[in-house]
N, C-alpha and C positions, 0 to 999 in steps of 0.2 A: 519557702516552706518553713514553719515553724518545729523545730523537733526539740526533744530532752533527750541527754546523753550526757553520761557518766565518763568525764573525760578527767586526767589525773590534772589539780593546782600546776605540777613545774611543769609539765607537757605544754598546758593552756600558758603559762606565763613565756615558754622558752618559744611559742609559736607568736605571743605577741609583740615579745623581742624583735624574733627574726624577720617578720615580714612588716614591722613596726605599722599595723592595724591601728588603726582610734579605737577602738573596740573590739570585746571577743569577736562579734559577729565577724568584721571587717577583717581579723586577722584569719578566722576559718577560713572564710572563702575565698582567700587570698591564696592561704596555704594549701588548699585542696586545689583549685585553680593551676598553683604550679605544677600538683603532684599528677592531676590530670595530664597537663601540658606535655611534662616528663613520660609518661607512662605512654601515650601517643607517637612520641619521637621511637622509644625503645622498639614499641610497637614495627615503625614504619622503619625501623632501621634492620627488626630481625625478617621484614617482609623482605628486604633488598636483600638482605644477608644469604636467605634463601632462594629467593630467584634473581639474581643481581640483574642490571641493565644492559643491553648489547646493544652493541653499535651496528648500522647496516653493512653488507662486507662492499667493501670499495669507499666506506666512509673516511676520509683524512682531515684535519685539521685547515690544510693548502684547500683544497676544493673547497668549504666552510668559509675562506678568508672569501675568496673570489666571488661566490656564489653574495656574501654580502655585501663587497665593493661594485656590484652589477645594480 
């Protein structure tokens, strides 16, 4: 997608720094890429946070060992 956007000189330089891009383009997509990335995790981490995961009742560790040495 081609767009224009009015982004600040040290923003644009301090993003080509960090994600050390060939070019603006390379370093936008990069850096939004990660911000995605980030935003997904938080995401799936406040989904756990909220309903966290349970175990079956009679689940242990010992019957898990065995059940995969069979």
């Amino acid at each position: 997608m081609k767009i224009t956007a009015l982004i600040p000189n040290e923003l644009v330089s301090d993003v080509k720094d960090l994600t050390n891009g060939k070019n603006i383009t390379d370093a936008l997509v990069k850096a939004l890429s990660d911000w995605v990335s980030i935003q997904k995790i938080r995401r799936l981490n406040k989904d756990v946070d909220d309903s966290p995961l349970k175990f079956q009742d009679g689940f242990d560790a010992n019957s898990v060992r065995e059940t995969n040495q069979k």
